[in-house]
C-alpha positions in Angstrom: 187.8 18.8 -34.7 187.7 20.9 -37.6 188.1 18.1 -39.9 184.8 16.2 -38.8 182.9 20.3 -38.4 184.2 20.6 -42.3 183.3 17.5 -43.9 180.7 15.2 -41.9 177.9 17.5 -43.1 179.0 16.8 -46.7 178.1 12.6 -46.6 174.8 11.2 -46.6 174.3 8.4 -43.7 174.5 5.9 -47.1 177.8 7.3 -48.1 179.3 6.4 -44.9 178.0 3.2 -44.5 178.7 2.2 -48.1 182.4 3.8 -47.1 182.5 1.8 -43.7 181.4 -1.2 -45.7 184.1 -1.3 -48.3 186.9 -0.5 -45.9 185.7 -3.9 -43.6 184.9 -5.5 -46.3 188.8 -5.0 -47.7 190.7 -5.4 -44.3 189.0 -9.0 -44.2 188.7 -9.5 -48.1 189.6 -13.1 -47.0 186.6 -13.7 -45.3 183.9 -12.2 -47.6 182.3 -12.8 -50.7 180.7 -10.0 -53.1 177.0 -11.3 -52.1 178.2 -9.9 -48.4 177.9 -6.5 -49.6 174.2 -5.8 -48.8 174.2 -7.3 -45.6 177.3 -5.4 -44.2 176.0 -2.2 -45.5 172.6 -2.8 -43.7 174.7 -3.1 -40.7 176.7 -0.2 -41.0 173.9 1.8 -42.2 172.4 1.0 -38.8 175.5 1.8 -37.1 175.9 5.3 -39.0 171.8 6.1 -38.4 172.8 5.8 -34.7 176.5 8.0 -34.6 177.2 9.5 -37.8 179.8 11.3 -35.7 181.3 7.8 -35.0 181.1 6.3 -38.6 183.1 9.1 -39.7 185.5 9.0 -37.2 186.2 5.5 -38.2 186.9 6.7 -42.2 188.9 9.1 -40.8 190.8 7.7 -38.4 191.6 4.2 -40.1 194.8 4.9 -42.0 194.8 2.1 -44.4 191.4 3.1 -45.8 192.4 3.9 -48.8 194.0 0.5 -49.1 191.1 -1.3 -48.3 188.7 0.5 -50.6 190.6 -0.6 -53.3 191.0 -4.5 -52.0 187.4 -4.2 -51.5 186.3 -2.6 -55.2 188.5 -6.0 -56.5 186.5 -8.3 -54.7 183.7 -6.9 -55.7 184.2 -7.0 -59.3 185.2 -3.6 -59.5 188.4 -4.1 -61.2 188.7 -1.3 -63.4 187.8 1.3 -60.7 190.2 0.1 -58.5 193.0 0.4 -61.1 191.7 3.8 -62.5 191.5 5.2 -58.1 195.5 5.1 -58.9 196.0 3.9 -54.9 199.5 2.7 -55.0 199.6 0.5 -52.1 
């Protein structure tokens, strides 16, 4: 897919994870806590060591992402980011 040919080579193995991380870390905001963060991302940096193919694929492909970054910036304290990223969901 052009999409993943195009961009994949521009993120770091980090970048994804951290990306990965945020987006779980939103869609279940009710079952995290900030000090969770490290622990995910060690997970999903794991996961995106093995298929960085497949960790972008699932940025990509989640259509809520966008949504989710920005629950996930407000859990984690991040509430001026996640105002100033001007997601309107």
């Amino acid at each position: 897919m052009h999409i993943t040919t195009t961009y994949l080579p521009l993120f770091s193995e980090e970048e994804l994870a951290d990306l990965t991380t945020l987006i779980i870390m939103g869609r279940q905001s009710n079952q995290y806590y900030a000090e969770d963060y490290e622990r995910e991302f060690e997970r999903n940096l794991r996961d995106a060591q093995q298929d960085k193919n497949e960790a972008f694929r699932y940025i990509i492909d989640n259509t809520a992402a966008l949504y989710y970054i920005r629950k996930a910036l407000k859990l984690l304290g991040c509430k001026q980011l996640s105002v100033e990223s001007h997601f309107n969901y």
